[in-house]
C-alpha positions as YAML, in Angstrom:
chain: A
units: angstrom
residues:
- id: 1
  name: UNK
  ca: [61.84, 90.45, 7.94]
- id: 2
  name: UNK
  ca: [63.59, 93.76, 6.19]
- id: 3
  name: UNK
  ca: [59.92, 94.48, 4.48]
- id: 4
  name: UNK
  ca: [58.53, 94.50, 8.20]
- id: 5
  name: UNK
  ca: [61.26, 97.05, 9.43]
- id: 6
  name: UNK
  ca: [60.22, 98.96, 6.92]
- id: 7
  name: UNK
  ca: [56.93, 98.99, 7.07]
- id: 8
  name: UNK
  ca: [56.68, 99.18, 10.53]
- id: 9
  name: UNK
  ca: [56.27, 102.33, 12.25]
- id: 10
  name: UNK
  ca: [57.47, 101.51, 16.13]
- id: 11
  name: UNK
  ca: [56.59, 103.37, 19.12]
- id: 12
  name: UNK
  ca: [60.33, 102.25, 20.71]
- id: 13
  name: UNK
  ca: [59.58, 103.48, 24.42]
- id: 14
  name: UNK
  ca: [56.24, 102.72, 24.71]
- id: 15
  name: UNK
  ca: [57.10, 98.72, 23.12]
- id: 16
  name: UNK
  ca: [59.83, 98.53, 25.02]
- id: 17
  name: UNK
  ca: [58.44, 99.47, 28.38]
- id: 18
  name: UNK
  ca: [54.66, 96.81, 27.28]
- id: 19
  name: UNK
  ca: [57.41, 93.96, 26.52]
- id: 20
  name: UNK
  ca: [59.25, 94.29, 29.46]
- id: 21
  name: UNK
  ca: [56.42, 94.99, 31.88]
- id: 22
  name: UNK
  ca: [54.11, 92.37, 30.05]
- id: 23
  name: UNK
  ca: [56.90, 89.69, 30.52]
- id: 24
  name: UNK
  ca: [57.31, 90.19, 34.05]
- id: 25
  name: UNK
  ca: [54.03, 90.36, 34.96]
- id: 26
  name: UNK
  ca: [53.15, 87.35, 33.44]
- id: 27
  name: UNK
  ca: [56.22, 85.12, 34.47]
- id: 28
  name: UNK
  ca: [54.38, 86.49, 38.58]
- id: 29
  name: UNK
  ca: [51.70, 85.61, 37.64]
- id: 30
  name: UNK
  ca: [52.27, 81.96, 37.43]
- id: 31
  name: UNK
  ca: [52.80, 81.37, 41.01]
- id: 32
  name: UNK
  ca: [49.04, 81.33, 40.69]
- id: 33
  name: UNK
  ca: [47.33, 78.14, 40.46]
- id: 34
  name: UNK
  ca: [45.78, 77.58, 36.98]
- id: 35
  name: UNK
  ca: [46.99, 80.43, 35.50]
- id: 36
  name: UNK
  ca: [47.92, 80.86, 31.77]
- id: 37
  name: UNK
  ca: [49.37, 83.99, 30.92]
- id: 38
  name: UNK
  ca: [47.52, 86.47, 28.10]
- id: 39
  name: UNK
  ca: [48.20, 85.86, 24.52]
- id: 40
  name: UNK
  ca: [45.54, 87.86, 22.34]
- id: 41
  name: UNK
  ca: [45.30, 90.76, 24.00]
- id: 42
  name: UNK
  ca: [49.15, 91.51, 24.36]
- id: 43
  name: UNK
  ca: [49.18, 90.27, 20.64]
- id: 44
  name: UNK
  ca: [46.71, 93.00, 20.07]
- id: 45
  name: UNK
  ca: [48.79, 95.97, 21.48]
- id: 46
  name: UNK
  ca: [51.80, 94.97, 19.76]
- id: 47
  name: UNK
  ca: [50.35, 95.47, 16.68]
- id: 48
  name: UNK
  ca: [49.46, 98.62, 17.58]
- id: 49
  name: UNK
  ca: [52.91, 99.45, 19.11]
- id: 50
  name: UNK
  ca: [54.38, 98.50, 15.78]
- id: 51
  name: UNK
  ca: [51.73, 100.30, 13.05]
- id: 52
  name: UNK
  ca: [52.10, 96.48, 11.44]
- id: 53
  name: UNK
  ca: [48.85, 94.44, 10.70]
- id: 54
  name: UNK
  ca: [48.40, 90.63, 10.73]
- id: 55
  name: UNK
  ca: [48.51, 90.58, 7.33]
- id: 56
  name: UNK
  ca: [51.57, 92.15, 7.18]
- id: 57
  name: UNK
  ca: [53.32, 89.55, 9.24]
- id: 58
  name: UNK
  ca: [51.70, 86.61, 7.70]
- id: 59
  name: UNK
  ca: [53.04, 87.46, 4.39]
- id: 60
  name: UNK
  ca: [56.30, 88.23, 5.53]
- id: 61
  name: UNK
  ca: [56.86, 85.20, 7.61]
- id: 62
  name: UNK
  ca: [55.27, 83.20, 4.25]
- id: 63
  name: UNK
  ca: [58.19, 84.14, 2.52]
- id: 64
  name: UNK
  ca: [60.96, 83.94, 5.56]
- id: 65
  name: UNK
  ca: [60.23, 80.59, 5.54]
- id: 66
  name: UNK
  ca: [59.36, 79.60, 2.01]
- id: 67
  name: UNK
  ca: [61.93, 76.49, 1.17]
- id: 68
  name: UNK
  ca: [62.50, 75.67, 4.68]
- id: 69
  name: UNK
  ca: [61.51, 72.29, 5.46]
- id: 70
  name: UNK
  ca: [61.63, 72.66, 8.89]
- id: 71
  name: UNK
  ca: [59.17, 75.00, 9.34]
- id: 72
  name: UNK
  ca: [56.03, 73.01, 8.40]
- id: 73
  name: UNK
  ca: [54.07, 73.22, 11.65]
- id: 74
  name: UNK
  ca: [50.81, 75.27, 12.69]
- id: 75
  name: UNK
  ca: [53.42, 77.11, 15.01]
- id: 76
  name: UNK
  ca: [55.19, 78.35, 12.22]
- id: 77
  name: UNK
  ca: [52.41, 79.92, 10.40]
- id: 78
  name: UNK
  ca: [51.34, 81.84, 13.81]
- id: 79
  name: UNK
  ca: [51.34, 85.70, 13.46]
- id: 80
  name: UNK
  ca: [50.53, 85.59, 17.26]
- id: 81
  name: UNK
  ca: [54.54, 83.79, 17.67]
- id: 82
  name: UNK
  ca: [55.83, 85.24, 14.27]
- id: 83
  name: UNK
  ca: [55.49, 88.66, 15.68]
- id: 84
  name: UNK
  ca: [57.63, 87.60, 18.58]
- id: 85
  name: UNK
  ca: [60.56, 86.79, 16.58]
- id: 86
  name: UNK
  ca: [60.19, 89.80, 14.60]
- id: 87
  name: UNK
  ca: [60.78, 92.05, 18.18]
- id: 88
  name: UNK
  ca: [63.41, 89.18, 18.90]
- id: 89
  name: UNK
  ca: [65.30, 90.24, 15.85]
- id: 90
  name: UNK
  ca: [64.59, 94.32, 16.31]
- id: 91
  name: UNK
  ca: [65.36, 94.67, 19.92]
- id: 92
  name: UNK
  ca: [68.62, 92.77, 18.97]
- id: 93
  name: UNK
  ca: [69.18, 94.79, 15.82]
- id: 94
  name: UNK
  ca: [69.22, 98.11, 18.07]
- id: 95
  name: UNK
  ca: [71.36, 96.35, 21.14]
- id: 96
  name: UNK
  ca: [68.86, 96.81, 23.37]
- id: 97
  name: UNK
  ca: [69.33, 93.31, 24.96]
- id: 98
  name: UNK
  ca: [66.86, 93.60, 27.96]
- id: 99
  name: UNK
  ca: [63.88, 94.08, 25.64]
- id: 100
  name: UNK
  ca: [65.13, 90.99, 23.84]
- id: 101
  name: UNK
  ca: [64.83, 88.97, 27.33]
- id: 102
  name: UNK
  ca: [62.00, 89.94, 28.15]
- id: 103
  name: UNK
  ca: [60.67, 88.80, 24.43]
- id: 104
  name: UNK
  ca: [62.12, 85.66, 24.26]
- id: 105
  name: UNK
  ca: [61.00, 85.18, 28.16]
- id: 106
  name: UNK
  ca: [57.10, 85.80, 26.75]
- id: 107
  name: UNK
  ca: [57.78, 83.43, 23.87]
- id: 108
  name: UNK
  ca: [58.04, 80.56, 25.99]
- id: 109
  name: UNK
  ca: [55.26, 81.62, 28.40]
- id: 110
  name: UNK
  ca: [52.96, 82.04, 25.16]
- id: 111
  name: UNK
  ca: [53.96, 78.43, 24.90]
- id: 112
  name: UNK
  ca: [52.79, 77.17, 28.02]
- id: 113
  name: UNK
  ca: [49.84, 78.95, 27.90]
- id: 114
  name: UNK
  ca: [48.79, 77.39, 24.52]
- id: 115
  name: UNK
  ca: [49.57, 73.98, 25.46]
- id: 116
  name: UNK
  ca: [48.31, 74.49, 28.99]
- id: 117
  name: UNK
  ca: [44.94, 75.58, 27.80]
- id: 118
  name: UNK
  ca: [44.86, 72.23, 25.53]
- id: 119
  name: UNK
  ca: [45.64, 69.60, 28.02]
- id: 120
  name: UNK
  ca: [44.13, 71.11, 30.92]
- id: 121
  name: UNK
  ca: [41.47, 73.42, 29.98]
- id: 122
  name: UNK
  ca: [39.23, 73.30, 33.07]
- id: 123
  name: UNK
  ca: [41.65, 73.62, 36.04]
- id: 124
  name: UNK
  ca: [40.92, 73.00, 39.83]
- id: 125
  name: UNK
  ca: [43.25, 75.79, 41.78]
- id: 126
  name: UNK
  ca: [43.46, 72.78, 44.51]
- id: 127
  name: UNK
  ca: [44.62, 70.37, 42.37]
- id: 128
  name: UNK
  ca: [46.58, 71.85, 40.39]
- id: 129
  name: UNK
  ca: [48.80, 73.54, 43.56]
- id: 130
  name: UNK
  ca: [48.47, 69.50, 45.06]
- id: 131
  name: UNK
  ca: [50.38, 68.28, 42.13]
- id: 132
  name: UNK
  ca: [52.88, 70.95, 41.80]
- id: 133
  name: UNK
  ca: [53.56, 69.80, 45.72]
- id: 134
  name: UNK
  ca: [54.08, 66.03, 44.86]
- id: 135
  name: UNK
  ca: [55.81, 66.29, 41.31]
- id: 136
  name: UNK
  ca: [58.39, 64.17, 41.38]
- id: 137
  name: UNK
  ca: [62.46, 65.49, 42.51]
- id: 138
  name: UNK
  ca: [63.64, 65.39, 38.52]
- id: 139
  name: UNK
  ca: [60.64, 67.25, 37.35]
- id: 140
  name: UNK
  ca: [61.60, 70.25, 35.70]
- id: 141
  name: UNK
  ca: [58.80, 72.24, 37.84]
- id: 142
  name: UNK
  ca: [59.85, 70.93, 40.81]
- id: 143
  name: UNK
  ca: [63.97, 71.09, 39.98]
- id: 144
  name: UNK
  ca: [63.99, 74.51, 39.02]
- id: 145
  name: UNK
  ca: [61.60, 75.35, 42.04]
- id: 146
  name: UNK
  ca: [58.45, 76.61, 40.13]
- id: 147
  name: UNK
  ca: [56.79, 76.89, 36.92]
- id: 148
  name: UNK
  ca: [57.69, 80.27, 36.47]
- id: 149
  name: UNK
  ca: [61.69, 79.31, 37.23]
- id: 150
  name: UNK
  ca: [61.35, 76.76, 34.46]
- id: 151
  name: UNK
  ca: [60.21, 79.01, 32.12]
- id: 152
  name: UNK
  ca: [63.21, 81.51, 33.18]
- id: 153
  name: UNK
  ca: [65.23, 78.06, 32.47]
- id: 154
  name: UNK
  ca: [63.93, 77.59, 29.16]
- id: 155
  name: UNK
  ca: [64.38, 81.32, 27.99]
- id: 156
  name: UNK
  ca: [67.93, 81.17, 28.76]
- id: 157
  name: UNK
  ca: [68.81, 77.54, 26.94]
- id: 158
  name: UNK
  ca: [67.12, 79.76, 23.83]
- id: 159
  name: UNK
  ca: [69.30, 82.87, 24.24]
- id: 160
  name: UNK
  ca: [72.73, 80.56, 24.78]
- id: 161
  name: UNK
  ca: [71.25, 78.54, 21.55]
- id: 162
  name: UNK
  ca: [69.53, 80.80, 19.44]
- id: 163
  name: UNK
  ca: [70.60, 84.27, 19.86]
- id: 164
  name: UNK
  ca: [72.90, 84.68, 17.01]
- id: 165
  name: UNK
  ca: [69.93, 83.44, 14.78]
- id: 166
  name: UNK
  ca: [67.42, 85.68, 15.82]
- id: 167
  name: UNK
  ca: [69.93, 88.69, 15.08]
- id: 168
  name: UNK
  ca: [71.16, 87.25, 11.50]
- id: 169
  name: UNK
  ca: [67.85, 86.21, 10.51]
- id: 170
  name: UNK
  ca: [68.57, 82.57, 10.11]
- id: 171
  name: UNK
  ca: [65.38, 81.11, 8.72]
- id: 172
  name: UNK
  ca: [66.52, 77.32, 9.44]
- id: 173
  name: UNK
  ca: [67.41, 78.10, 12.87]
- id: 174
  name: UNK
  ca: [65.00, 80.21, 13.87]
- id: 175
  name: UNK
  ca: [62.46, 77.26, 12.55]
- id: 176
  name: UNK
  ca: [63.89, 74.93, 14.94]
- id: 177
  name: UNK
  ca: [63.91, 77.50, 17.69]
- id: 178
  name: UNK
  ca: [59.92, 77.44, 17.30]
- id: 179
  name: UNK
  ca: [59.66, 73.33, 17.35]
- id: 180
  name: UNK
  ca: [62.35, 73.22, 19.95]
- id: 181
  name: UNK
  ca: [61.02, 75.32, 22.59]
- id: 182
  name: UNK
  ca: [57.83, 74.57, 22.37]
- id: 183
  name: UNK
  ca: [58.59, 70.37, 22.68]
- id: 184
  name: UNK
  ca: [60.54, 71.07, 25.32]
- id: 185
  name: UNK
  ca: [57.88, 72.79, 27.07]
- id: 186
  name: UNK
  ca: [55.34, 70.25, 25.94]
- id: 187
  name: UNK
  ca: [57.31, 67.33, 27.76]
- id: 188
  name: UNK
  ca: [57.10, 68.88, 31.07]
- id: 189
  name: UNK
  ca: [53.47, 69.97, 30.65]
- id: 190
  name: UNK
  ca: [52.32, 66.51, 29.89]
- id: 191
  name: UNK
  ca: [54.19, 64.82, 32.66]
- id: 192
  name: UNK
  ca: [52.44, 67.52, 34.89]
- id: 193
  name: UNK
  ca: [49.02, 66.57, 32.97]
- id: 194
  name: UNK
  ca: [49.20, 63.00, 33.89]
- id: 195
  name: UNK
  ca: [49.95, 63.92, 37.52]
- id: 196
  name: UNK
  ca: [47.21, 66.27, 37.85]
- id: 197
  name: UNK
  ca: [44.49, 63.93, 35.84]
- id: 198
  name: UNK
  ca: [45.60, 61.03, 38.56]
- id: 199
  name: UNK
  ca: [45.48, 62.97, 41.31]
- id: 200
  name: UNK
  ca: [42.05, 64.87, 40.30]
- id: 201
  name: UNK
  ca: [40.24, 61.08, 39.57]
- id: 202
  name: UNK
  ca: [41.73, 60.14, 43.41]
- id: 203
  name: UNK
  ca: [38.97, 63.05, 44.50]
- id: 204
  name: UNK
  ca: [39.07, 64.51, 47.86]
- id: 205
  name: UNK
  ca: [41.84, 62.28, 49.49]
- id: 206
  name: UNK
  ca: [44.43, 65.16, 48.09]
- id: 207
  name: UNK
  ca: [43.34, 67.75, 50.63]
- id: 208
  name: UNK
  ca: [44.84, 65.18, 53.41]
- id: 209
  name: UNK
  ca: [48.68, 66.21, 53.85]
- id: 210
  name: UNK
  ca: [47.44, 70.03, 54.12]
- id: 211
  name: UNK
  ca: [46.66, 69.85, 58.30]
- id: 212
  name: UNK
  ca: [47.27, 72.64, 60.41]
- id: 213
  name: UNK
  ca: [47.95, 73.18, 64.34]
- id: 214
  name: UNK
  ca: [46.16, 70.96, 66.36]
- id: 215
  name: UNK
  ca: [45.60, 68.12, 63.77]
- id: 216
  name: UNK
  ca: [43.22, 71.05, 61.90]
- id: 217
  name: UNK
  ca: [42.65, 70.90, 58.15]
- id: 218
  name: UNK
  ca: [44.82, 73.48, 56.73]
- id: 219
  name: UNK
  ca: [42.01, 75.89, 54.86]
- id: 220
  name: UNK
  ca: [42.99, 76.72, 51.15]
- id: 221
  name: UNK
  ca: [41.73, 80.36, 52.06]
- id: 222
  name: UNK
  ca: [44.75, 80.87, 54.09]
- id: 223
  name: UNK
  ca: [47.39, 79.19, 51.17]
- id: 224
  name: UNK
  ca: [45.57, 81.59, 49.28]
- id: 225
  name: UNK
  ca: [46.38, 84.90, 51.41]
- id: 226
  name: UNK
  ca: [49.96, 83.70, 51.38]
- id: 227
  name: UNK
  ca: [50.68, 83.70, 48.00]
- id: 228
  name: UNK
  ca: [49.02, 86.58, 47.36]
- id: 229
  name: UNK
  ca: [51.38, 88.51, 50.47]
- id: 230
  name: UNK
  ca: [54.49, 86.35, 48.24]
- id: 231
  name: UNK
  ca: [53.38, 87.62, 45.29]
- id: 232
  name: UNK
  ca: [53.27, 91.24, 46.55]
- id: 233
  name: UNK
  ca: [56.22, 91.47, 48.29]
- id: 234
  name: UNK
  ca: [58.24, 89.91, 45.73]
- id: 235
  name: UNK
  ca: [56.66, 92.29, 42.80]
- id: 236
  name: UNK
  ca: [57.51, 95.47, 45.07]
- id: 237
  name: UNK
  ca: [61.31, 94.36, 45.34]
- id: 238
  name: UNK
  ca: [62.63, 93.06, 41.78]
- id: 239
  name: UNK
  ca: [59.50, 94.65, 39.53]
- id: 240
  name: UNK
  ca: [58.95, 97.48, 40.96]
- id: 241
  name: UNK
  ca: [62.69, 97.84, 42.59]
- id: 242
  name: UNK
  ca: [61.55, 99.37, 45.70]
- id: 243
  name: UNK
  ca: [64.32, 99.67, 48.19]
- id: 244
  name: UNK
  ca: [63.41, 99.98, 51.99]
- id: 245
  name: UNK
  ca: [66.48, 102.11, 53.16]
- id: 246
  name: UNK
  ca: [65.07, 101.73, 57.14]
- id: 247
  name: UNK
  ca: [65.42, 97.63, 56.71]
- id: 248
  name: UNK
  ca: [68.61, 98.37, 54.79]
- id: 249
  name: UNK
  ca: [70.01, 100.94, 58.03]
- id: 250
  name: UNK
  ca: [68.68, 98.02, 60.41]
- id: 251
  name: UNK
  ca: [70.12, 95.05, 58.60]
- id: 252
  name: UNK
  ca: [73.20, 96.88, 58.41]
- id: 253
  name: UNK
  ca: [73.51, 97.63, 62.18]
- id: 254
  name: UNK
  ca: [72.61, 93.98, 63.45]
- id: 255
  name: UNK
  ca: [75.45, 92.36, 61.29]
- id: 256
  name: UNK
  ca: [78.01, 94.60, 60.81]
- id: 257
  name: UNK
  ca: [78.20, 94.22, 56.83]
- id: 258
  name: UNK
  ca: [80.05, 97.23, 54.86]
- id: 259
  name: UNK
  ca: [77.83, 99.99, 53.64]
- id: 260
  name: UNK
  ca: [79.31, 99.56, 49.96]
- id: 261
  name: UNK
  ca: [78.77, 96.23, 49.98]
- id: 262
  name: UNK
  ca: [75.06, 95.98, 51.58]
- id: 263
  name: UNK
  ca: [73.92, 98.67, 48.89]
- id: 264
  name: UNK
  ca: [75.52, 96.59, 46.00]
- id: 265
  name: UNK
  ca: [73.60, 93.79, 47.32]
- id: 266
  name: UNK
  ca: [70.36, 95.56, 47.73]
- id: 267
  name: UNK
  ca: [70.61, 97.42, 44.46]
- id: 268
  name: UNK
  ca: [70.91, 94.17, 42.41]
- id: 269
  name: UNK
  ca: [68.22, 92.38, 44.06]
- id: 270
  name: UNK
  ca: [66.03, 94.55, 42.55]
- id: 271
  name: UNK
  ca: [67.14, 92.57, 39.06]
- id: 272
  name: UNK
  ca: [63.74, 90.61, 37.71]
- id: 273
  name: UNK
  ca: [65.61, 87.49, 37.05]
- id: 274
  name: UNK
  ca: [65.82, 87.02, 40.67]
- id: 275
  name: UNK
  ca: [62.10, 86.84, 40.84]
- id: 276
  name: UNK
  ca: [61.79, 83.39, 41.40]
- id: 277
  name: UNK
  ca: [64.66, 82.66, 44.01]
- id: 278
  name: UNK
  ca: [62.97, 86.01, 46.10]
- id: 279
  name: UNK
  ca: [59.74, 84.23, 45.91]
- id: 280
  name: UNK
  ca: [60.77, 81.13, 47.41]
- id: 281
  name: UNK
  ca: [62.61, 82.75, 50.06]
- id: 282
  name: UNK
  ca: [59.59, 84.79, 50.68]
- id: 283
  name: UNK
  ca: [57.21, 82.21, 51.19]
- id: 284
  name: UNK
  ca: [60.00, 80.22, 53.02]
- id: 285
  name: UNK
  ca: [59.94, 82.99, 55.56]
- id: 286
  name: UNK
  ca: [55.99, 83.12, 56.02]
- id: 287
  name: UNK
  ca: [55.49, 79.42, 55.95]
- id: 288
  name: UNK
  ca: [56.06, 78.71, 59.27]
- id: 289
  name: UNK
  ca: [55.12, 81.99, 60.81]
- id: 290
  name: UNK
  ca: [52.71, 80.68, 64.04]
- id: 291
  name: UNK
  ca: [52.03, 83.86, 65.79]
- id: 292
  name: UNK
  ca: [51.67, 87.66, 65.00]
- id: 293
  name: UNK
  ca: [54.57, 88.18, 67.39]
- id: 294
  name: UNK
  ca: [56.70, 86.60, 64.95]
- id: 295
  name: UNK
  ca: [56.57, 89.02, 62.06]
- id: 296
  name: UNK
  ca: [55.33, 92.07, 64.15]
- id: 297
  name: UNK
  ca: [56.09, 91.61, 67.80]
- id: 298
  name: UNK
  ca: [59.12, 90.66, 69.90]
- id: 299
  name: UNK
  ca: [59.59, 87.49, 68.45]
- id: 300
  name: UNK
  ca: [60.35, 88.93, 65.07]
- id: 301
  name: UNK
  ca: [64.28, 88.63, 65.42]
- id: 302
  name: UNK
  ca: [64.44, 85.18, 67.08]
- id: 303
  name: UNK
  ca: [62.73, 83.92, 64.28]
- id: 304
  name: UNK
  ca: [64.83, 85.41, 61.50]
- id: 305
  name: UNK
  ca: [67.64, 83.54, 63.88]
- id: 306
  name: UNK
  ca: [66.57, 80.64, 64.21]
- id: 307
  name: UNK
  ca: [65.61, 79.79, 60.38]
- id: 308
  name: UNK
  ca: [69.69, 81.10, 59.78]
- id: 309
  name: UNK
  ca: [70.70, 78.82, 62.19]
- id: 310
  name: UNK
  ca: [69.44, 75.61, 60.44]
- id: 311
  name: UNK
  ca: [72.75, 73.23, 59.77]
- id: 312
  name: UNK
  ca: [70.75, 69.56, 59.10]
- id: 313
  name: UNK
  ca: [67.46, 69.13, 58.31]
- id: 314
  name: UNK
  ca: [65.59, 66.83, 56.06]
- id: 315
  name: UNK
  ca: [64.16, 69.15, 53.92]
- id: 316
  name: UNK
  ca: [65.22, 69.31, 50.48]
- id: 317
  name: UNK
  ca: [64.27, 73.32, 50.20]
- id: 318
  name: UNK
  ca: [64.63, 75.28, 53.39]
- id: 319
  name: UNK
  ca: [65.04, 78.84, 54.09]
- id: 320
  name: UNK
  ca: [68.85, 79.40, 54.87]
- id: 321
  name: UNK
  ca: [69.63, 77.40, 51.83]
- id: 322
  name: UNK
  ca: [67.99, 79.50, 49.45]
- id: 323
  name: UNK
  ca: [69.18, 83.00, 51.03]
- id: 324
  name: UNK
  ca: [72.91, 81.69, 50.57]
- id: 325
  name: UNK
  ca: [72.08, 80.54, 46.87]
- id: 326
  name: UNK
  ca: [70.52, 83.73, 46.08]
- id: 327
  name: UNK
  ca: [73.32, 85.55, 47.86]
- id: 328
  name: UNK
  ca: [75.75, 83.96, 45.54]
- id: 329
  name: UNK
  ca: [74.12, 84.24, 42.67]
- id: 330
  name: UNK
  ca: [73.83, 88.44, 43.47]
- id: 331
  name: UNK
  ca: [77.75, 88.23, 44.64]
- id: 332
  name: UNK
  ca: [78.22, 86.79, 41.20]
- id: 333
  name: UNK
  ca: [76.66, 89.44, 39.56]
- id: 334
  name: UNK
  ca: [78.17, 92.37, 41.06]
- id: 335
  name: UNK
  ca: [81.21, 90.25, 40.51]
- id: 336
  name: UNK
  ca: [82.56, 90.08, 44.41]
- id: 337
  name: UNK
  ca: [82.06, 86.17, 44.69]
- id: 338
  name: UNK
  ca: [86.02, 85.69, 45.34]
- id: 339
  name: UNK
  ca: [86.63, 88.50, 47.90]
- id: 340
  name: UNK
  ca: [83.51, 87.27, 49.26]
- id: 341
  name: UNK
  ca: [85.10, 83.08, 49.42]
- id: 342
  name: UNK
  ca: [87.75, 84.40, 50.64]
- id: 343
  name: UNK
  ca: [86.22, 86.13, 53.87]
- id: 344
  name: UNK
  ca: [86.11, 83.98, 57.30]
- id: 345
  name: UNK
  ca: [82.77, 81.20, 57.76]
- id: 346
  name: UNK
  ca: [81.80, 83.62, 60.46]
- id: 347
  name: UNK
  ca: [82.09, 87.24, 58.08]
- id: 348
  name: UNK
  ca: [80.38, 84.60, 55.46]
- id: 349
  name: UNK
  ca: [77.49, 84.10, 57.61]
- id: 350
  name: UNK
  ca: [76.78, 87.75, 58.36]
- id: 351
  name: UNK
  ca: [76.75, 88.75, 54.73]
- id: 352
  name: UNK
  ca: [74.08, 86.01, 54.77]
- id: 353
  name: UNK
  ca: [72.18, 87.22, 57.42]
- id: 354
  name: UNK
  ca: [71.97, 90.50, 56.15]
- id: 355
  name: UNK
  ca: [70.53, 89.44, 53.20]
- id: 356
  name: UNK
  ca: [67.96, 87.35, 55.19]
- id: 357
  name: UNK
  ca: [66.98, 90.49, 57.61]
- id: 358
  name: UNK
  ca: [66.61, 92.68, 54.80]
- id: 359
  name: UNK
  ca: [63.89, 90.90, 53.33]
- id: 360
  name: UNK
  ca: [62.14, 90.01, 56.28]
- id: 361
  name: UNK
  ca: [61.97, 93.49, 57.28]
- id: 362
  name: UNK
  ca: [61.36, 94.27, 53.97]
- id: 363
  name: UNK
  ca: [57.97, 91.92, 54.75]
- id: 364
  name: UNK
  ca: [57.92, 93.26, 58.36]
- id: 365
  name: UNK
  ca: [57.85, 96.77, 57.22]
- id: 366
  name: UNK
  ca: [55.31, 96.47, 54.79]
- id: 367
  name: UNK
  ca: [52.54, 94.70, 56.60]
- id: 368
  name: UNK
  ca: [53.06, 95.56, 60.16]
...
């Protein structure tokens, strides 16, 4: 790859910033039904970030790999995934490790996208969101809560496995990165495949478990509208880092937390690779919203309440639950997990709250 640093002529900022915005943009996108995240385009601009052509990274990858019997596939003759590892190898080269993230994050969405668009290449939005719903427990998609989490999950077996190949240019290693990943991704896809093909040849019956108030059909219009507000609240917090400082104030006041400690929290929530956890919470909090009252009107803070106040329920995802995971995983972060165990269950609970209100007026204070 030494002939492609050299012939390259890299735009740093503007590659960095398309990598990193490309990467989370299309790891949001996937809460969408059906969709596969760009390939040729993005493949595209990078050659024009980098001044390389395709020929340039064909031959170079020809020889990279020449002798290496594990690297025999179509996948490793790819300039479209050979260009990835390239950047992989760069970003590491010049320390810059978030740029490598977000690269190796695309990698494996590049992945599903290819094999999506092979095994189910004329998707219904209705079935597709069905069988997401009734995958079973162990599933991958439905373990690490979405598609989008798994491919988070994926990206960071690869860095633990991989990274020290991608920055010493291991040619073997690297080759079994490229089958590795993409098997692993292919396993979960055609579990999901087989679900999705039964449950499409069953017809109609799937709309069944979606009923509203009243013993009403639940329309898909309105699923639609929700993950659309999901999506957009969740992009404006951890892609966009947009920090709502009345919320903050407010969520502050009802529980009391330290101001040091609520603006730690706040400032790493605005971290992408909480995308996934915010989204669930998000649409946690909206699910079950029956009236105006309760996001806008007086009912607003009972509600917030009353979802904290869950201690048994049946469900195996609920609202509470995934604010005090996603509390401990920021706690973690900003590394004041054991000050924080060693606080009472009631100072415990506030820190959770706060965290709760915050993005529910977060949600409140955009929309209302």
């Amino acid at each position: 790859m030494d002939d492609l640093l050299f012939k390259a002529s890299m735009q740093d900022e503007e590659l960095r910033s398309y990598i990193v915005r490309a990467a989370a943009n299309e790891l949001g996108r996937l809460s969408e039904p059906c969709y596969y995240p760009e390939i040729t385009q993005h493949y595209y601009n990078l050659l024009h970030l980098t001044g390389l052509t395709e020929a340039d990274i064909r031959q170079s990858f020809k020889e990279f790999f020449r002798g290496i019997k594990e690297a025999p596939l179509t996948i490793h003759r790819d300039p479209k995934s050979q260009i990835l590892i390239f950047l992989m190898h760069y970003f590491l080269k010049k320390k810059d490790h978030q740029s490598y993230v977000s690269t190796l994050l695309y990698y494996a969405l590049k992945a599903y996208s290819n094999l999506m668009w092979k095994r189910i290449p004329h998707c219904n939005k209705a079935v597709f969101r069905y069988t997401l719903e009734h995958l079973s427990r162990t599933h991958l998609f439905n373990r690490e809560k979405t598609i989008s989490g798994t491919m988070y999950y994926f990206m960071q077996e690869m860095q633990s496995k991989y990274t020290n190949a991608f920055l010493t240019k291991d040619a073997r290693s690297i080759a079994l990165f490229m089958s590795e990943i993409r098997s692993r991704i292919r396993q979960s896809i055609t579990s999901f495949q087989n679900a999705y093909y039964k449950f499409h040849k069953e017809g109609l019956k799937f709309r069944e478990p979606y009923v509203g108030e009243e013993g009403k059909e639940f329309e898909f219009q309105t699923l639609e509208k929700r993950n659309l507000l999901v999506d957009e609240i969740t992009k404006s917090i951890c892609i966009y880092r947009e920090v709502d400082e009345k919320a903050l104030a407010q969520a502050k006041i009802y529980t009391k937390v330290r101001e040091s400690l609520a603006k730690q929290i706040i400032v790493e929530l605005g971290n992408v690779k909480y995308q996934e956890s915010i989204r669930t919470v998000i649409d946690l909090f909206v699910r079950d919203i029956k009236s105006l009252s309760s996001l806008c009107g007086k009912d607003f803070f009972a509600y917030v309440k009353s979802l904290m106040a869950v201690k048994k329920t049946n469900k195996p995802i609920y609202f509470k639950q995934q604010v005090n995971e996603l509390l401990v995983e920021i706690l973690k972060s900003i590394k004041v997990y054991q000050t924080f165990l060693q606080l009472t269950p009631q100072s415990k609970s506030l820190v959770s709250s706060f965290l709760a209100l915050y993005i529910a007026m977060f949600l409140r204070n955009k929309k209302c």
